[in-house]
DRENKOL-368131 format. One line per field, with one value per residue (C-alpha): residue in one letter; x, y, z. Coordinates in Angstrom, 2 decimals. Layout:
<recs>
res <- [a, ...] $
x <- [X, ...] $
y <- [Y, ...] $
z <- [Z, ...] $
</recs>
This chain:
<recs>
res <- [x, x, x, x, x, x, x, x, x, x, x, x, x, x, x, x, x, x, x, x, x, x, x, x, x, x, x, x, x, x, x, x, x, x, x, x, x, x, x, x, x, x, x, x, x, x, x, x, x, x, x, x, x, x, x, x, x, x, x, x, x, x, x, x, x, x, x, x, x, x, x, x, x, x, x, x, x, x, x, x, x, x, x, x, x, x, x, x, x, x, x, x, x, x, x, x, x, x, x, x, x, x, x, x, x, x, x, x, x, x, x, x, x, x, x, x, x, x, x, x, x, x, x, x, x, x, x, x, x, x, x, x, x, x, x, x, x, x, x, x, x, x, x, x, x, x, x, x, x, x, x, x, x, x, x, x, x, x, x, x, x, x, x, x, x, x, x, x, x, x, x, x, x, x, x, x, x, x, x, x, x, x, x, x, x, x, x, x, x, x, x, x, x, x, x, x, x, x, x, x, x, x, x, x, x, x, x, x, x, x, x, x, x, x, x, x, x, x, x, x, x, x, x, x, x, x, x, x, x, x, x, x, x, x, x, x, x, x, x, x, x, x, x, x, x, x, x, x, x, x, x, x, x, x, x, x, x, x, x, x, x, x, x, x, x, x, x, x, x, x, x, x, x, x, x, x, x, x, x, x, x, x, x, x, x, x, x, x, x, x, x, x, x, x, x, x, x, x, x, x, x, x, x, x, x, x, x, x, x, x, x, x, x, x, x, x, x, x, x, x, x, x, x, x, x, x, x, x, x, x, x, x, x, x, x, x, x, x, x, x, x, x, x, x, x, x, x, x, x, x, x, x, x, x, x, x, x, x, x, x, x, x, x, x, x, x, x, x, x, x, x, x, x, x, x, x, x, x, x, x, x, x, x, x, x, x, x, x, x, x, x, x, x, x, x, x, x, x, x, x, x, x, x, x] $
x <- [-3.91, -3.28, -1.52, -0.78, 1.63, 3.10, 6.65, 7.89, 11.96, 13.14, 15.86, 16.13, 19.74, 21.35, 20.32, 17.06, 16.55, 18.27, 15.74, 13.06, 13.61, 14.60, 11.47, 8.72, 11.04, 10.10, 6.74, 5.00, 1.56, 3.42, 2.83, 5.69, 6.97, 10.80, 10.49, 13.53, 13.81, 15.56, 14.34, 16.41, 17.30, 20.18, 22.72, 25.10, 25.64, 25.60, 28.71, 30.41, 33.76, 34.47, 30.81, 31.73, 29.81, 32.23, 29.49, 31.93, 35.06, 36.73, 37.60, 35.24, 36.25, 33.89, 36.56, 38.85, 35.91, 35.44, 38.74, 37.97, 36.02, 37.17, 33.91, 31.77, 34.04, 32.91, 29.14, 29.70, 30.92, 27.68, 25.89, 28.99, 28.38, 25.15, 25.50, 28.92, 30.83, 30.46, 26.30, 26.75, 27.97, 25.20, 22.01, 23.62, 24.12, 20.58, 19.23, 21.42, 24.50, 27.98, 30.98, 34.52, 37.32, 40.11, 43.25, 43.38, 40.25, 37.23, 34.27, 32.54, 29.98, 31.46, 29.58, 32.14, 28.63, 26.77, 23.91, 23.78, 23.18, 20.69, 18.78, 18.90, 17.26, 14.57, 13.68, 13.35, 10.87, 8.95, 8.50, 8.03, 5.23, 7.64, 6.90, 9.37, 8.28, 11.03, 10.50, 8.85, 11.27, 10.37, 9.53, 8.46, 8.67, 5.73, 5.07, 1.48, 0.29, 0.72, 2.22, 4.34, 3.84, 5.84, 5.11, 6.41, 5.95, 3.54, 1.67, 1.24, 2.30, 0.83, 3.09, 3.73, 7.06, 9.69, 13.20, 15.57, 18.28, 19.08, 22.84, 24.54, 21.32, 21.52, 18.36, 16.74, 19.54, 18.08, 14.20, 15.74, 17.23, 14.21, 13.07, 15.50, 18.36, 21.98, 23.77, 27.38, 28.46, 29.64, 32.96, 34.43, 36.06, 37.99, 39.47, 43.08, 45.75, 46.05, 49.83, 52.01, 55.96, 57.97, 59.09, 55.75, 54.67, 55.68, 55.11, 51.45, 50.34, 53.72, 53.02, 55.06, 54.69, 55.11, 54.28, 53.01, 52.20, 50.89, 53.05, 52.37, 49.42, 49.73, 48.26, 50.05, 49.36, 50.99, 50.09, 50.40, 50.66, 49.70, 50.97, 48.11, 48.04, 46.44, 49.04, 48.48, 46.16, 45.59, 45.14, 47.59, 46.51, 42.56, 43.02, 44.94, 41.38, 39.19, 40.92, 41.66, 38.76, 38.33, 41.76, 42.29, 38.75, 39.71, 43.10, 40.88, 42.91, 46.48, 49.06, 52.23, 52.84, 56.15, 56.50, 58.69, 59.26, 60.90, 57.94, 59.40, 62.68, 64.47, 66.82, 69.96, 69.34, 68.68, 71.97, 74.00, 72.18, 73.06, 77.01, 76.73, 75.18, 77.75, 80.40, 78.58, 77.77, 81.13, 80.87, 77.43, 75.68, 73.76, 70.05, 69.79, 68.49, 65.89, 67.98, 64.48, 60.69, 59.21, 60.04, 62.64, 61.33, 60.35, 64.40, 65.55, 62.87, 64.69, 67.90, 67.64, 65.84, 68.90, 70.72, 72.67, 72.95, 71.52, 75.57, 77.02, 78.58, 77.54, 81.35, 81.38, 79.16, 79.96, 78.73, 76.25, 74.90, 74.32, 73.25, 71.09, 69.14, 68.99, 66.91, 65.04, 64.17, 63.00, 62.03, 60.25, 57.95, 55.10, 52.42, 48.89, 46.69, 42.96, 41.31, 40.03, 37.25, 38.01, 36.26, 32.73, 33.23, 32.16, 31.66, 31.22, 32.04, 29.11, 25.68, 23.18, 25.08, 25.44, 24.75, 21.11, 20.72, 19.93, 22.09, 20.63, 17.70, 18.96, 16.35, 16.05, 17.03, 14.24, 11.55, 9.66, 9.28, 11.98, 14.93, 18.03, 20.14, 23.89, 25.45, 22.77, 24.31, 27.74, 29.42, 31.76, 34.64, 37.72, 37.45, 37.32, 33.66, 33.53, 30.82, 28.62, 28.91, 27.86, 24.66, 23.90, 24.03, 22.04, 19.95, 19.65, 19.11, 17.09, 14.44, 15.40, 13.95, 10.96, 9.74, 10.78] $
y <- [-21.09, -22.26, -19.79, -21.02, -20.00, -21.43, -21.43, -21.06, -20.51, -21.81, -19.43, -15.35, -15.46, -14.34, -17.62, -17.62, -13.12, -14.32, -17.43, -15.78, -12.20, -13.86, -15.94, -13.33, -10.94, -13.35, -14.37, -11.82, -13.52, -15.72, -15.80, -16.55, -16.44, -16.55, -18.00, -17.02, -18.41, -15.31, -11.36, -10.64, -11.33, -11.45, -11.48, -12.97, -10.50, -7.48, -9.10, -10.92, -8.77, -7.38, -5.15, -4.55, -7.52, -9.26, -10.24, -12.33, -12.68, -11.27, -15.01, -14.65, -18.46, -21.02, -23.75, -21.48, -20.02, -24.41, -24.82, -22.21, -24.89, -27.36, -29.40, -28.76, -28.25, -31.48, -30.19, -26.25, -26.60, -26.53, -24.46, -21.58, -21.73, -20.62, -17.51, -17.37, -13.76, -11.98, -12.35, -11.30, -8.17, -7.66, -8.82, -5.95, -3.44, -3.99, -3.56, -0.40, -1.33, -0.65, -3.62, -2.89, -4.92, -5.25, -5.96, -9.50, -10.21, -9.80, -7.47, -5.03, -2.82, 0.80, 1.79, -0.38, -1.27, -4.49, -2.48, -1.53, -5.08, -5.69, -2.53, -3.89, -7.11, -5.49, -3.02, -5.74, -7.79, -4.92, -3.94, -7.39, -8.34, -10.95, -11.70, -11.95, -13.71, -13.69, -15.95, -18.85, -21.69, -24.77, -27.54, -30.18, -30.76, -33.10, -34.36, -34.45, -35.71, -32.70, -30.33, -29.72, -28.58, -26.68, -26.19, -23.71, -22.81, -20.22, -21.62, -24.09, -23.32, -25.09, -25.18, -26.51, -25.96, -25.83, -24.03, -24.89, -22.05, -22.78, -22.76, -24.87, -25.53, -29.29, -29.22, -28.76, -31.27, -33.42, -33.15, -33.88, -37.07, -37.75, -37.53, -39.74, -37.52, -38.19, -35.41, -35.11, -34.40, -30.82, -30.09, -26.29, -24.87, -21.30, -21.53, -19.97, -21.91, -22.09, -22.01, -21.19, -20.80, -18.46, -17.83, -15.42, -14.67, -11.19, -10.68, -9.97, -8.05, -9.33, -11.21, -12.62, -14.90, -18.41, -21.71, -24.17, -28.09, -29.76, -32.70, -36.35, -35.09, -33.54, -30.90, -27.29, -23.79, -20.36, -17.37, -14.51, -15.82, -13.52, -13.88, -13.70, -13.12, -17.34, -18.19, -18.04, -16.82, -15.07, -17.07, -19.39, -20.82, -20.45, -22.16, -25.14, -25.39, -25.09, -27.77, -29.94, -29.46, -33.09, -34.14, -31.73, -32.26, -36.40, -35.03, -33.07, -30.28, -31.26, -31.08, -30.21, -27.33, -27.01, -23.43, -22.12, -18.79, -18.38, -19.74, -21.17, -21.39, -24.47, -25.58, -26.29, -22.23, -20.94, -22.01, -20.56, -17.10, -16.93, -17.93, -14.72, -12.78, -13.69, -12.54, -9.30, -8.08, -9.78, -6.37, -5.75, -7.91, -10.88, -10.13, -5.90, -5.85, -8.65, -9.50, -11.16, -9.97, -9.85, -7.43, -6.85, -8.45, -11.48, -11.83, -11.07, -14.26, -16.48, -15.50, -16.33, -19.30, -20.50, -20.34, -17.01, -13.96, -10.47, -9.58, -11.99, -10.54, -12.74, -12.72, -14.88, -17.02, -21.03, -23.33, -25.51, -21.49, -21.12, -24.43, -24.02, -20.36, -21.84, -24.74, -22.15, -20.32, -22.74, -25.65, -24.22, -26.74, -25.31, -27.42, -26.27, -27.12, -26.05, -23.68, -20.35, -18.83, -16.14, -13.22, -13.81, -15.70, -19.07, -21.85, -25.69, -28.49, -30.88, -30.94, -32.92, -35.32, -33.37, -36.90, -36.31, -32.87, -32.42, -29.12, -28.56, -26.96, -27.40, -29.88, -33.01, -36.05, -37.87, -35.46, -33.42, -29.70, -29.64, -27.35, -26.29, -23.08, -22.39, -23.94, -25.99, -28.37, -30.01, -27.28, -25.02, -22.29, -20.43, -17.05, -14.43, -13.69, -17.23, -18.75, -16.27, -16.37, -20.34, -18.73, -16.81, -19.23, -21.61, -19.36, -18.75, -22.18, -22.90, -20.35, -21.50, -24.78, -23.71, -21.71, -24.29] $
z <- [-2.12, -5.72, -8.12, -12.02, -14.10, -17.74, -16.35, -12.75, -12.31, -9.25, -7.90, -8.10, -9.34, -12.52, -14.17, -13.22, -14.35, -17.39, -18.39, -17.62, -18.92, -22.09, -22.10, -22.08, -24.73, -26.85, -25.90, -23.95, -23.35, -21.19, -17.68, -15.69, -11.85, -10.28, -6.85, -4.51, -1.00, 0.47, 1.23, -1.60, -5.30, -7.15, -4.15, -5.32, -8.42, -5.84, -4.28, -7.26, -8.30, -5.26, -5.78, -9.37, -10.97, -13.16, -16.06, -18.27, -20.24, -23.23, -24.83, -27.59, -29.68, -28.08, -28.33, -26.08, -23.10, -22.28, -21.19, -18.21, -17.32, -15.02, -15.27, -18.39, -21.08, -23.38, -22.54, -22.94, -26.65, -28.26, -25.94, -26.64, -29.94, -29.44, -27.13, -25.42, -24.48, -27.75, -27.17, -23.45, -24.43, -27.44, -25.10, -21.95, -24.63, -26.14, -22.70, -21.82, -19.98, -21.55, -20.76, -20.79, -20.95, -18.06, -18.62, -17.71, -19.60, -17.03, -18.32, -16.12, -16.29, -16.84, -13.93, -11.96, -9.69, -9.52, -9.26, -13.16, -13.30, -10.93, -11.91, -15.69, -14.62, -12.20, -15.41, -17.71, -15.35, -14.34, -17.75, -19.00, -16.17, -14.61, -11.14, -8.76, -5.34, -2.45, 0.86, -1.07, 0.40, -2.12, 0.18, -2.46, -6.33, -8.13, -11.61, -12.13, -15.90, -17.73, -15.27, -12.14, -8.52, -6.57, -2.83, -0.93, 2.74, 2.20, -1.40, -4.07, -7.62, -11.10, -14.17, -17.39, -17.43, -14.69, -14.67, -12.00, -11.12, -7.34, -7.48, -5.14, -3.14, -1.24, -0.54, -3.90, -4.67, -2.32, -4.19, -8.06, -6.50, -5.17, -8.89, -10.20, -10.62, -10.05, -7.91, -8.29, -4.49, -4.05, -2.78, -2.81, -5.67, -5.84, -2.39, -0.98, 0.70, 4.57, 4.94, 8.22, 7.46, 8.63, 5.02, 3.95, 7.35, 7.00, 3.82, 2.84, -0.19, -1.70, -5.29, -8.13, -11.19, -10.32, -11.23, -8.66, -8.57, -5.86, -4.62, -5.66, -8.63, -11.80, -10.53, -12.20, -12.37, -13.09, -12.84, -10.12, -6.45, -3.99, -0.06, 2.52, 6.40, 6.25, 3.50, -0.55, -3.24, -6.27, -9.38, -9.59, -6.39, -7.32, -10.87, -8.74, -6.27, -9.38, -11.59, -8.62, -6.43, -6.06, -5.32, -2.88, -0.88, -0.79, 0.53, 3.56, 2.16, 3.93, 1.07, 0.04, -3.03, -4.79, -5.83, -8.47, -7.68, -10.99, -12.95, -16.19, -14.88, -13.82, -11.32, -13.70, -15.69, -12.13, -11.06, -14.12, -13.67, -10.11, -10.95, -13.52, -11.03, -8.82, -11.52, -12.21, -8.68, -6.60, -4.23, -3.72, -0.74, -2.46, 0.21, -0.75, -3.94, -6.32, -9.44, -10.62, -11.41, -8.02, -4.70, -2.42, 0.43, -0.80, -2.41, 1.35, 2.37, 0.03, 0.63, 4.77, 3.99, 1.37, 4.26, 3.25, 6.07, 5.49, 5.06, 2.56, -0.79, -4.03, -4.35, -0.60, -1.97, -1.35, -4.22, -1.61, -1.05, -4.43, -5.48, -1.89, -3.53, -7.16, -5.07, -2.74, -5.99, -7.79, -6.05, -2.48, -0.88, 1.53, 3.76, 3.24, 6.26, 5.22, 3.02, 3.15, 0.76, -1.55, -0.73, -1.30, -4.48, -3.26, -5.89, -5.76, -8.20, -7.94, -8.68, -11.38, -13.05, -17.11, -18.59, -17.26, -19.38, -23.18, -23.61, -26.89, -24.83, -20.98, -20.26, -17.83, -19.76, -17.38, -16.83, -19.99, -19.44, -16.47, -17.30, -15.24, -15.90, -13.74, -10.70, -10.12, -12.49, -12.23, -13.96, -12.52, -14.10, -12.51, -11.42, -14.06, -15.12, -16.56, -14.36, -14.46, -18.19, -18.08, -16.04, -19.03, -21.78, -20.01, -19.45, -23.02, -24.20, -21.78, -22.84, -26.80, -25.75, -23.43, -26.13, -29.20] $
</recs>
């Protein structure tokens, strides 16, 4: 059976809602299909931000959202100038659903439920005649002289033009090499640390503000660090897998980290704020209480593993101890064996190659009328509400240059 349609979206995430809601707002004769492989749509905003649905960011200059973005930011710059945070919050407050700002930036609903954003996007294709079509696995792509077919297990599909909004999909990967584009190789991004040492093992739910570099790259971060039952996280740790996804995957993700427990301070001040310390305090025992910004029991850690017992005074305290915790403070070295994924925030770095892609209008830079919109391409941001915000302005400009 042979169904047409002018446009058929590939993929029933928030890329592919977001093309093809903003599509038929703006031309409503129209006739447009989203194709999604699974029972459901929009999965991965019911789970994204911990159920919350973290939509975007609050880094409204266009030349400041890119650098969230360890592959894209050359490409993103125009496209953010276009419709980047500020416009996120407009186009969900035009359709009925109220952001707010979090402390550290991220943007919610103020429902604090995905499902204010899923309901907004099953409104506005209901209302809008959208179809949505869920188990329609795409098992080929054609270009035919004037338009495209898309088989799927159960039907064939005619369009004129075709939007492609799979995410990190290898086997639509697989069909858009088979039409002549490049595919960047995926390789995780956003992961924790896997580390054993008997430093953190009983500490988990313990954070502070560190900075971290991974040994023999120029790999940095800082940022909170949280301690895990498997090792480290938080994001210090996830903006180190984002920006050095690659490195880390050719390393099979067996590496050493220094950490800086003090973040911005360095071996030779740590040493003269310990001697002080030692001054001030002479009668009070060096492991009870953290003279720094992070808890009790992660002091006590440091402390044993400087080589200092749970008794010593600071007044007892040898120079090699001292110079030892100023090290230990400062200068900790930990062996990460694997990965673990964070929560259910699961993002690669690969996918088409962005020198294929016009990103004035999102379109193949080898095929005419075949557009792509989020993690389909080789784009990919830390955590923080940035990647679903690159879903949304390709989304954008990909409908800007269907309907140009």
């Amino acid at each position: 059976m042979k169904q047409d349609y002018d446009i058929i979206i590939v993929g029933g995430g928030a890329a592919g809602f977001f093309t093809a809601i903003n599509i038929v707002e703006r031309n409503p004769l129209l006739k447009v299909a989203i194709l999604e492989r699974g029972t459901e749509v929009l999965t991965k905003v019911r789970i994204s931000g911990g159920g919350r649905c973290n939509v975007t960011h609050a880094c409204f200059e266009p030349n400041e959202l890119v650098k969230y973005y360890p592959r894209g930011e050359k490409e993103l710059r125009g496209p953010f100038h276009q419709f980047a945070s500020g416009d996120t919050i407009v186009w969900f407050e035009r359709h009925g659903v109220e952001l707010k700002i979090e402390d550290d930036g991220r943007m919610f609903p103020i429902t604090d439920s995905s499902q204010t954003i899923i309901d907004c996007f099953q409104k506005a294709v209901d209302k809008l005649g959208i179809k949505v079509l869920t188990g329609q696995s795409v098992n080929h792509i054609y270009k035919k002289e004037n338009y495209w077919q898309v088989e799927t297990k159960q039907q064939n599909f005619h369009c004129e033009k075709l939007v492609m909004a799979t995410g990190s999909n290898p086997k639509i990967w697989e069909m858009l090499s088979g039409l002549g584009h490049s595919i960047v190789s995926a390789v995780p991004s956003l992961f924790t640390f896997n580390i054993k040492d008997k430093r953190i093992t009983d500490l988990p739910g313990v954070s502070a503000i560190v900075s971290v570099k991974v040994k023999d790259t120029k790999l940095t971060s800082t940022g909170p660090l949280l301690i895990t039952h498997w090792g480290m996280s938080g994001p210090a740790i996830l903006k180190l897998s984002a920006w050095g996804a690659r490195v880390l995957a050719e390393k099979n993700y067996q590496f050493s980290i220094h950490v800086n427990w003090l973040n911005d301070i360095d071996l030779a001040e740590a040493e003269k704020i310990l001697r002080n310390l030692k001054h001030e305090h002479a009668k009070k025992t060096v492991s009870k209480k953290s003279p720094f910004d992070f808890p009790n029991r992660l002091w006590e850690s440091l402390v044993l593993a400087a080589g200092i017992d749970n008794e010593t005074k600071w007044a007892d305290l040898s120079k090699t101890q001292l110079n030892s915790l100023a090290s230990v403070l400062t200068q900790s070295m930990f062996q990460v064996n694997g990965k673990s994924t964070f929560k259910e925030e699961f993002v690669t770095a690969g996918g088409i190659d962005l020198r294929e892609i016009n990103f004035k209008t999102m379109e193949s830079k080898l095929h005419e009328n075949l557009f792509f919109a989020g993690e389909i391409v080789n784009i990919d941001a830390i955590t923080g509400g940035f990647n679903f915000q690159n879903a949304w302005t390709g989304g954008f400009i990909a409908a800007n240059g269907i309907l140009a």
